[in-house]
C-alpha positions, 0 to 999 in steps of 0.5 A: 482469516478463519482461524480469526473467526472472520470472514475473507478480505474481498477478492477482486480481478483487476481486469474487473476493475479496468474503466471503460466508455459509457455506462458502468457494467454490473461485473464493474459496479460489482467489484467495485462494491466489493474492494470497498467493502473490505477497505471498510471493514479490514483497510485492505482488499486483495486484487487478483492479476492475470496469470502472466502478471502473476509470473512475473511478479513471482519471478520478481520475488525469486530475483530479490531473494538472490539479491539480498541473499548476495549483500554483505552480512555487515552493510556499510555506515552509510547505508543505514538510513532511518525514516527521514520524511525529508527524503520521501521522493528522493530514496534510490537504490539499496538501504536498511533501516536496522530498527525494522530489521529490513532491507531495501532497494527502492526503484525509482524511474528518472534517477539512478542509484549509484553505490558508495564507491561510484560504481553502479548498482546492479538491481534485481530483476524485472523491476521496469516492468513490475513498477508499470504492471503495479502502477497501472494496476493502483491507477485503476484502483484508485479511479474504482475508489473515486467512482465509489464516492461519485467523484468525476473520473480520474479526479486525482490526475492533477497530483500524480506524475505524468505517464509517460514522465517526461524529460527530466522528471523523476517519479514520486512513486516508487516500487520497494523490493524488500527483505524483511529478518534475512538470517545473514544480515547482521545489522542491529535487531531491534524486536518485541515479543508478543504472546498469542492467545495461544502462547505462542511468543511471536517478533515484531519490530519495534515500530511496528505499527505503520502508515504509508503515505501513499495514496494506494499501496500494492505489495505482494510476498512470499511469506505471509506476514502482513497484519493490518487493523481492522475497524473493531481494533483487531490485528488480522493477517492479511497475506495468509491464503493469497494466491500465486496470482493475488497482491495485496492494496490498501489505502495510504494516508494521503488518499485519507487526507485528499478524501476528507478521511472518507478512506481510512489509511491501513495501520500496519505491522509485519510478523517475523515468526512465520519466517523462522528458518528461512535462509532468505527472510521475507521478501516483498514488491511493494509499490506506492502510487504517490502524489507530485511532491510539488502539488498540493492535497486539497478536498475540491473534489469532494465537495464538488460531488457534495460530500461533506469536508471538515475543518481538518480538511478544508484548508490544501496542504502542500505534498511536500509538508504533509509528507514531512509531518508526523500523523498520530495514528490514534486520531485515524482509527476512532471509527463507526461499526461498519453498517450492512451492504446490500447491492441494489439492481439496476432498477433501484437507481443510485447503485452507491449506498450513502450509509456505507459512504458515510462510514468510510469516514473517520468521525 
């Protein structure tokens, strides 16, 4: 980040992030200031676990590294699956998407993947376990989120699947074990170059700005790579000085939408030139916290903490039908300049400044 010229993403520990009764310790309304500055200004914070978590979400790198380097270097026909918005809350099990030149086993708990000659899939390790530490951790987030716009507290519990699930029922949200650019993969490549200022030529894929449709979003890597847009338009990578115990969140397009666009959804782009000769590519855990497909996004709770909503916002949409429509990314990013913070004592009343509020909107 310095090398841009930018100050740091903020840094938060998710133990400060955890809610507790009565009123809010300073530690809290600290940290919480801080992970909203930066959604402000970059989209993205980073969220700092225990030393314990930090091990087991790099042990879950290490087993995904050896899981993808075992798959066959010419996947079946049938695995190749393209962004099918239809599918959203249904994808299970391994798959590739060439024209990402990406790898995929998506672990989804209340379904089980079965490969294509009926036998069992054998998934990589530890996966229960990291969907439950990162689960919990983007709830917390999420709540600090709706703590910063004065919303009541875990506003979004209607339209997120029950903990535990019950019988029967298949999680919305889904944990992604991804490997970006494996050498041995020989699905079709489809890549743009992109000259740095340097000269330096750099790979990108051909869709290579995204969106997730999340409500939040947690990933961690092994190698950097990760670029997100920041509020002047600037591409900024992400990833580059995590810790061994850092992930990265960022705020998807159904929290822009259940929030009036008061939280701007991170665009996103992976750089492949950091993982040039790499055995393994680039591998990631990347969990989506997601709403119940048969619920709906409306904006009640902001206008109950009297927020503003705009026409766009004022009508609910069922999950199902804004997870299958296209959003045109260049009607997100059309924002305010990010106005200056300073953290009020606990002698100024209201710790919440309506002027950073306000420009978590989308004009």
């Amino acid at each position: 980040m310095a090398g841009n010229g930018l100050p740091p993403l903020g840094r938060v520990k998710l133990s400060d992030l955890v809610p507790s009764e009565g009123l809010p310790s300073e530690s809290y309304k600290l940290s919480v200031t801080t992970l909203s500055q930066s959604l402000v200004q970059y989209s993205a914070a980073i969220i700092q676990f225990s030393s314990s978590d930090g091990a087991l979400l790099r042990s879950g790198l290490d087993s995904a590294r050896l899981y993808f380097h075992q798959r066959s270097s010419f996947p079946a026909p049938d695995m190749i699956h393209t962004n099918d918005s239809r599918e959203w809350c249904k994808t299970s099990g391994y798959y590739m998407d060439p024209q990402l030149w990406q790898e995929t086993y998506d672990y989804r708990p209340g379904l089980t993947p079965i490969e294509p000659n009926n036998t069992m899939e054998i998934p990589p390790g530890g996966l229960p376990d990291i969907f439950c530490l990162l689960g919990k951790a983007a709830r917390d987030i999420l709540d600090a989120i709706s703590f910063y716009l004065n919303l009541r507290s875990s506003p979004f519990t209607e339209i997120l699947d029950n903990v535990p699930l019950r019988n029967r029922e298949i999680s919305s949200s889904v944990l992604s074990v991804c490997c970006h650019a494996r050498p041995s993969f020989q699905g079709t490549q489809h890549h743009n170059l992109t000259a740095h200022e340097d000269g330096q030529l750099v790979m990108y894929p051909d869709h290579e700005n995204q969106v997730d449709k999340s409500l939040i979003s947690l990933v961690k890597s092994d190698k950097p790579g990760l670029h997100i847009r920041d509020l002047h338009g600037r591409w900024v990578p992400v990833d580059v000085d995590l810790g061994p115990q850092e992930a990265i969140v960022y705020p998807g397009l159904a929290l822009y939408q259940a929030t009036a666009g008061y939280v701007n959804p991170a665009l996103l782009r992976t750089e492949f030139n950091s993982m040039q000769g790499s055995m393994y590519g680039r591998c990631s855990l990347a969990f989506k916290l997601m709403p119940k497909s048969m619920t709906s996004l409306n904006c009640s709770e902001m206008r109950a903490a009297g927020h503003g909503v705009e026409a766009q916002f004022q009508l609910p949409i069922p999950v199902d039908d804004f997870m299958q429509r296209s959003h045109p990314t260049d009607q997100l990013f059309n924002r305010h300049n990010f106005q200056s913070f300073s953290f009020p004592t606990a002698q100024d009343g209201p710790w919440i400044d309506d002027m950073l509020v306000q420009d978590l909107r989308s004009p």
